[in-house]
C-alpha positions as CSV (number, residue, x, y, z in Angstrom):
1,X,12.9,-40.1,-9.0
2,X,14.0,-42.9,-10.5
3,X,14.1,-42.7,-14.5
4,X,14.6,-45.7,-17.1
5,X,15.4,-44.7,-20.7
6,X,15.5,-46.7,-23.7
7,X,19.0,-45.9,-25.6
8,X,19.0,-48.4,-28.2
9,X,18.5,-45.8,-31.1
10,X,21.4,-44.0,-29.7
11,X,23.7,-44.2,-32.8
12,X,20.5,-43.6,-35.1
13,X,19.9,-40.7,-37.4
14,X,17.1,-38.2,-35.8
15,X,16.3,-40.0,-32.8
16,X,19.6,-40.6,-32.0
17,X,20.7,-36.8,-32.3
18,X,18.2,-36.0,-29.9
19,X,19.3,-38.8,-27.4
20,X,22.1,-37.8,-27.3
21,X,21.0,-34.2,-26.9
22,X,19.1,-34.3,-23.9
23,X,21.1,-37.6,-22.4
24,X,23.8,-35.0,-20.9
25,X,21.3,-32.8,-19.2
26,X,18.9,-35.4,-18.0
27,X,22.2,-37.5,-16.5
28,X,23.3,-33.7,-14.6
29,X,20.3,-33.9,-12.7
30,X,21.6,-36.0,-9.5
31,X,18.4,-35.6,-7.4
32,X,17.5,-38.4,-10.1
33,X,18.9,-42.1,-11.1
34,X,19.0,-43.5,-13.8
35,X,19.4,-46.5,-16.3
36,X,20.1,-46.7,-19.7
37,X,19.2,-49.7,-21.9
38,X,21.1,-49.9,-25.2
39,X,24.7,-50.9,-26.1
40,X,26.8,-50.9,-23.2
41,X,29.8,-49.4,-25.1
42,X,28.8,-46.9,-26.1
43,X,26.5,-46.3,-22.9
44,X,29.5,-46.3,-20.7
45,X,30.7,-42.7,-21.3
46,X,27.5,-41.8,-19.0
47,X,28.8,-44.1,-16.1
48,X,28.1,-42.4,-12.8
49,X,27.0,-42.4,-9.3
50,X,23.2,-42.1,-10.2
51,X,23.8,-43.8,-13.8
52,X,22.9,-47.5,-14.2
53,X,23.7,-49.1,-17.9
54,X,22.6,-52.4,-18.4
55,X,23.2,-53.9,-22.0
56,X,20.1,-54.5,-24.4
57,X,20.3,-55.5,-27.7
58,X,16.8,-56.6,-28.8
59,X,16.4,-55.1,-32.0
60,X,13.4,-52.5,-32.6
61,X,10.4,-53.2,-33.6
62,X,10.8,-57.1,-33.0
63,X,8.9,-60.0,-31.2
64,X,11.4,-60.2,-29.1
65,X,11.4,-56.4,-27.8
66,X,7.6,-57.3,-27.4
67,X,7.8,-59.8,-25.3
68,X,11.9,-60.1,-23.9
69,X,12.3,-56.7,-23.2
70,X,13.7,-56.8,-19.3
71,X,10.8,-55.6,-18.2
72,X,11.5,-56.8,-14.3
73,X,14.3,-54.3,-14.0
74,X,12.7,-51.4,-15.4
75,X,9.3,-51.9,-13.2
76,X,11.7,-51.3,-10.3
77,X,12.2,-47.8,-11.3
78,X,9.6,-44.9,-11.2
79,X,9.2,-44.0,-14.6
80,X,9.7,-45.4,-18.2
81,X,11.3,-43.1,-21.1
82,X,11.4,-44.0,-24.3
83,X,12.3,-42.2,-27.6
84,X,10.3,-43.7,-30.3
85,X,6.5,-45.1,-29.7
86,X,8.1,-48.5,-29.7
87,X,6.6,-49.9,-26.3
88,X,7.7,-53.4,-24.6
89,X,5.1,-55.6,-23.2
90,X,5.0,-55.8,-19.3
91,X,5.9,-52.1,-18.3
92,X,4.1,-51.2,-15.4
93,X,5.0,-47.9,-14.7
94,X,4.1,-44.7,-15.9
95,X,5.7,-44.8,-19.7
96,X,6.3,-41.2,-21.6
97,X,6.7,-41.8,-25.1
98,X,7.7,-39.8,-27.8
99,X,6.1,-39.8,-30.7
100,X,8.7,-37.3,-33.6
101,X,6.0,-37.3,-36.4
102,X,3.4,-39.3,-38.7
103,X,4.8,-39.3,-41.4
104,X,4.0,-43.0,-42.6
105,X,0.4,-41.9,-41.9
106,X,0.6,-38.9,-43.9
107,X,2.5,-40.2,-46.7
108,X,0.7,-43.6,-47.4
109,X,2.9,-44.1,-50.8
110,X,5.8,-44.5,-48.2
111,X,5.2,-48.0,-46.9
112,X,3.2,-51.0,-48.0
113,X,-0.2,-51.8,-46.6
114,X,0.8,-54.0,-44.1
115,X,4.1,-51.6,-43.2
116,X,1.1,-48.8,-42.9
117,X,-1.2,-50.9,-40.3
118,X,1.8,-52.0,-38.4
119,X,3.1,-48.5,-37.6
120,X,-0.6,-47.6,-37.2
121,X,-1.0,-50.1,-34.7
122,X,2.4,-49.1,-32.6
123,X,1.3,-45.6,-32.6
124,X,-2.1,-45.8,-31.2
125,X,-0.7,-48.2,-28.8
126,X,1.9,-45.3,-27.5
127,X,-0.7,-43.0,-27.4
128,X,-3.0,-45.0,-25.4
129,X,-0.7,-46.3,-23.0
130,X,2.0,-43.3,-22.6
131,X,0.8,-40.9,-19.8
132,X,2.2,-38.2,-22.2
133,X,3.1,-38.3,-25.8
134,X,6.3,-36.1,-26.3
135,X,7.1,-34.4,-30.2
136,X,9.5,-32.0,-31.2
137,X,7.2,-29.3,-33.2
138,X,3.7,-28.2,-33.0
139,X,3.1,-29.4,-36.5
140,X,3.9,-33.0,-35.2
141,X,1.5,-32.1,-32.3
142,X,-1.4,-31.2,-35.0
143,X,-0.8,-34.2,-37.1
144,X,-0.5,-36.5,-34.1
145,X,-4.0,-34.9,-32.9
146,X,-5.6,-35.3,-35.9
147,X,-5.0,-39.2,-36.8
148,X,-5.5,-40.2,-32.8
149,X,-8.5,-37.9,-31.0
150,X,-8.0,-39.7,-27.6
151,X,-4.7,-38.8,-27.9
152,X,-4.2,-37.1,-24.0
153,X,-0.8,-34.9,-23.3
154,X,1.0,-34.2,-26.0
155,X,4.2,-32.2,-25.4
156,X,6.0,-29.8,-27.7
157,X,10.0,-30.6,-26.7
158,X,11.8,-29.5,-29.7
159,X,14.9,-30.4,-31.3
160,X,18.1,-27.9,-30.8
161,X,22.0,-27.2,-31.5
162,X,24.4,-30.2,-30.0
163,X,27.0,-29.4,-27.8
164,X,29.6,-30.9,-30.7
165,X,28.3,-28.2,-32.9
166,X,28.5,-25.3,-30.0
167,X,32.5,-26.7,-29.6
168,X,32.6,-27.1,-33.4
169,X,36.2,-25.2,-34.9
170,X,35.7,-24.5,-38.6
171,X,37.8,-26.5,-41.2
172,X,37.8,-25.5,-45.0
173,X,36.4,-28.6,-47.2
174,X,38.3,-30.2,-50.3
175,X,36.2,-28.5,-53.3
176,X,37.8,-26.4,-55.5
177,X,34.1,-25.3,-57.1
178,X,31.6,-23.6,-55.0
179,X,29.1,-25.9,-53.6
180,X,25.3,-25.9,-52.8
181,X,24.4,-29.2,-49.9
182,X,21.6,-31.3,-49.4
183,X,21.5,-33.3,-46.3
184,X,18.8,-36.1,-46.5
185,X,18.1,-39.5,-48.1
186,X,16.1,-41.0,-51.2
187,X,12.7,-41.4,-49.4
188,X,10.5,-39.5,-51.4
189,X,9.6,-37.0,-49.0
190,X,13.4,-35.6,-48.8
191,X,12.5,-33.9,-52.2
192,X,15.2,-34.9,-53.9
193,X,14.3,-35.2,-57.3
194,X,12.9,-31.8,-57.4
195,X,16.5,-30.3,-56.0
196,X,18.0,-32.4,-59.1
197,X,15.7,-30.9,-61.3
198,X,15.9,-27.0,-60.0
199,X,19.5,-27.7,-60.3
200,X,19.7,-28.9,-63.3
201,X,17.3,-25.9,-64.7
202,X,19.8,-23.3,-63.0
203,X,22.5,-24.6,-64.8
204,X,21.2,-23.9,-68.3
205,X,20.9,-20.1,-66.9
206,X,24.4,-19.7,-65.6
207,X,24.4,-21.6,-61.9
208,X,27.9,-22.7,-61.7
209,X,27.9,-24.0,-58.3
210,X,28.4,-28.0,-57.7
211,X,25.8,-29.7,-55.8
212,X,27.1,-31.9,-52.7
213,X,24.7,-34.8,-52.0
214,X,25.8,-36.1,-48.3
215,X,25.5,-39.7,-48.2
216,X,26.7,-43.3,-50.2
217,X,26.3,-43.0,-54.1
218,X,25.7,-46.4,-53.7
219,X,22.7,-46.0,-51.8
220,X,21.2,-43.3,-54.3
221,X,22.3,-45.7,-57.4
222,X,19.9,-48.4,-55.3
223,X,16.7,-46.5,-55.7
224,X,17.9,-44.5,-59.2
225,X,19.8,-46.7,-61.0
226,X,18.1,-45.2,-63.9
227,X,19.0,-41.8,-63.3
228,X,22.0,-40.1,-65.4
229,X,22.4,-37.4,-63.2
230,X,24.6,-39.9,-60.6
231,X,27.3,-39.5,-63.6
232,X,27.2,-36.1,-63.4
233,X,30.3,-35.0,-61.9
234,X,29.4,-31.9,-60.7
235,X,27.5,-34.0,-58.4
236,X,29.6,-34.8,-55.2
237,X,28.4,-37.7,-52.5
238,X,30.4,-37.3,-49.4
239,X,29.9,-41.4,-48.9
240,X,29.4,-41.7,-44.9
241,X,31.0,-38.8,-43.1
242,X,30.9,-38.1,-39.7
243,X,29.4,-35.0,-37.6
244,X,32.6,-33.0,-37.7
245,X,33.1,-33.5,-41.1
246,X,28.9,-32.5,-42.2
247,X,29.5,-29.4,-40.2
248,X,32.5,-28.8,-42.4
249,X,30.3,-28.8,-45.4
250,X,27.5,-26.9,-44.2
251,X,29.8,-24.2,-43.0
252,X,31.4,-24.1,-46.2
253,X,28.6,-24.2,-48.6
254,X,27.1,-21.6,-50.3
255,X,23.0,-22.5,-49.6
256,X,22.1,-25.6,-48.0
257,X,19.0,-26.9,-50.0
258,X,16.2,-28.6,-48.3
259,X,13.5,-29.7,-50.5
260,X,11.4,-32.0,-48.4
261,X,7.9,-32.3,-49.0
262,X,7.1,-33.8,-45.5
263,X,9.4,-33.3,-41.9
264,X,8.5,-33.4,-38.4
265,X,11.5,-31.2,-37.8
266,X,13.8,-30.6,-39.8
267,X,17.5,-30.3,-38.2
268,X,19.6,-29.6,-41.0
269,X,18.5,-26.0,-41.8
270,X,18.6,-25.1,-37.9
271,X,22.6,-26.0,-38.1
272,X,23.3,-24.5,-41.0
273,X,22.0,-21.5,-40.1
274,X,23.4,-21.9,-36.5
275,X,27.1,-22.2,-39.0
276,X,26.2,-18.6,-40.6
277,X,25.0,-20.6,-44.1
278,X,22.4,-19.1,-46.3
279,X,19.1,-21.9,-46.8
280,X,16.7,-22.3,-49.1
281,X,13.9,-24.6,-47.9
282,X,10.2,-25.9,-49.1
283,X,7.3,-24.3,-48.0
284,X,6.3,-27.0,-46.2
285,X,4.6,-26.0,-42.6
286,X,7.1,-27.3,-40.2
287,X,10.0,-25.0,-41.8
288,X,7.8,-22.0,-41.5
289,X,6.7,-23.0,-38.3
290,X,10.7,-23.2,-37.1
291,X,12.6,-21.3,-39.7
292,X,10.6,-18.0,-41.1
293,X,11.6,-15.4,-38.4
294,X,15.2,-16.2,-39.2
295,X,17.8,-14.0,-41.3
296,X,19.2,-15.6,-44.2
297,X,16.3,-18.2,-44.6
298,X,14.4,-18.5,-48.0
299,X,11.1,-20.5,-49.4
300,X,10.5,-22.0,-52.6
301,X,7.3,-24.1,-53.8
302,X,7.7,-27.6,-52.8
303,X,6.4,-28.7,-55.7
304,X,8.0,-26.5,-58.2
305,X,11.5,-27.5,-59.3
306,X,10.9,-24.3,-61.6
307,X,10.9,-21.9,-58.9
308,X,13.5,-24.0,-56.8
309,X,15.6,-22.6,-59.9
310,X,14.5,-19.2,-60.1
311,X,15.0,-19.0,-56.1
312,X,18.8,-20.3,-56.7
313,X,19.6,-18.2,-59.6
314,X,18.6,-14.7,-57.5
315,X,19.8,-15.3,-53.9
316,X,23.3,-13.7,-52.9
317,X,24.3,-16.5,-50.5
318,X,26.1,-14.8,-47.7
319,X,27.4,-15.4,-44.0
320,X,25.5,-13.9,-41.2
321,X,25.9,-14.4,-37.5
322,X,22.9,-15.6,-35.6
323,X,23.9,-17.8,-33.1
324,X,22.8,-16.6,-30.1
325,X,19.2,-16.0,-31.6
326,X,19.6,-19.7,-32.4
327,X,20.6,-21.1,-28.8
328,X,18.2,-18.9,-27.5
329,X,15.6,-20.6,-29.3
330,X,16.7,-24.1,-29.6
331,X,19.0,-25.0,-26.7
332,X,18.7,-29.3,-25.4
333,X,19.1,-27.8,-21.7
334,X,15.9,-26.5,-21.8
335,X,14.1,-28.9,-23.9
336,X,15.5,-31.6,-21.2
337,X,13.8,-28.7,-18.6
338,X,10.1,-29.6,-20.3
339,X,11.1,-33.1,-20.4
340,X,11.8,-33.3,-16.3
341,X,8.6,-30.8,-15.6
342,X,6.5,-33.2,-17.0
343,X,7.4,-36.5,-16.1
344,X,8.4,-35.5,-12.5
């Protein structure tokens, strides 16, 4: 079999973590060859016998990936993988998209109109032409379902622990203070005003522990400039960190908080709790879906910054060992297994 993959969201947040997940396992199996379209240097780790990289840097979502993608060379392989619904013009093969939620559909307030109708238009193109839609939880199976009813094979492969992460050796972190983390961004959905505000209400009863935002503070002042909790300096921002250095927080945080109101996934709580770290998450489906048979796992009301508070004030954060469970559950060598048994 003869397998093309699209690998220019490699570097990417989400999509990227799961590229580079399932890249490793899908590149093992030499019955199959391969090529990877993306940036050739940082491709060119994957090198091989049955690997193939050839250099593509026609940004997403463009004209030009409509209609300049190199269409020619991928045609000459069997099968055409791609990790967003993001589809070139002029593949003839069969294509197996993935498709990692609906949010913008969901969450209308997210986008404009026209922002709406585009990704609308993307997405029931993928789902039309993909001779399987792949997502990575059966909540993003539901929703996909429900906003396309044609919508054919749709395959749960779910998001799981990297191998950087299984290798991962424990550093201690800078803070003097005990810390609770959010991992995230300002889109509404991530919750993050309602974290600030539980915080906030937990401090006037006696929470004492510092809350480390990971991210820029210059991207948070962008969106809420008018906000005087980004003086507040029990309010850390990491600024960009890398992987190593994120697993170093979450391992030595007290809770990781994640308030979001929408995910398809979710991959934050999984690695904490892979790390031993206590979470408190919304009650949004997806997390009860992934998270609510695990130790050390808690819910608050999404939309109640209130109980967010109450929730912080009464746990006991503590460290407890779970990762086997994890890996048993969420391991990229057998999601790349469901990938293989259906496009092979």
């Amino acid at each position: 079999m003869k397998i093309a993959i699209d690998c220019r969201m490699y570097n990417s947040s989400g999509i990227g973590t799961y590229l580079q997940g399932i890249l490793p396992y899908l590149l093992a199996e030499q019955k199959n060859n391969y090529l990877l379209l993306g940036n050739f240097n940082i491709l060119s780790k994957y090198k091989a016998k049955n690997v193939e990289i050839q250099e593509v840097n026609i940004p997403i979502f463009s004209v030009k990936e409509l209609f300049c993608f190199p269409c020619a060379k991928i045609n000459s392989y069997n099968v055409f993988l791609t990790p967003n619904f993001n589809i070139p013009i002029g593949i003839k093969i069969p294509i197996y998209a993935f498709i990692h939620d609906v949010v913008f559909l969901d969450i209308k307030e997210l986008t404009s109109k026209i922002g709406y109708y585009i990704r609308k238009f993307y997405l029931n193109r993928a789902v039309k032409i993909a001779k399987k839609i792949f997502t990575v939880s059966e909540f993003s199976k539901k929703r996909i379902s429900f906003h396309f009813k044609k919508a054919k094979d749709i395959v749960v492969a779910p998001c799981a622990i990297k191998n950087e992460l299984i290798n991962y050796f424990p550093q201690k972190v800078s803070n003097s203070k005990e810390f609770i983390i959010f991992v995230g961004n300002i889109k509404p959905h991530k919750g993050l005003e309602t974290l600030v505000k539980g915080w906030r209400y937990a401090r006037k009863k006696g929470f004492d522990k510092q809350l480390v935002i990971v991210g820029e503070k210059e991207g948070f002042k962008t969106k809420l400039s008018n906000e005087d909790f980004l003086k507040d300096k029990d309010i850390i921002f990491t600024g960009r960190i890398s992987d190593e250095e994120l697993y170093d927080y979450m391992n030595n945080a007290s809770i990781l908080v994640q308030p979001s109101i929408y995910e398809g996934f979710g991959l934050p709580p999984l690695e904490a709790l892979y790390l031993g770290t206590t979470c408190l998450l919304s009650d949004i489906e997806v997390f009860k879906e992934l998270y609510a048979d695990f130790q050390n796992c808690y819910f608050f009301n999404k939309e109640s910054a209130e109980d967010l508070a109450k929730k912080l004030l009464l746990l006991s954060p503590q460290k407890i060992e779970q990762k086997k469970i994890i890996t048993n559950q969420f391991d990229f060598k057998q999601t790349t297994k469901i990938i293989l048994e259906n496009i092979v």
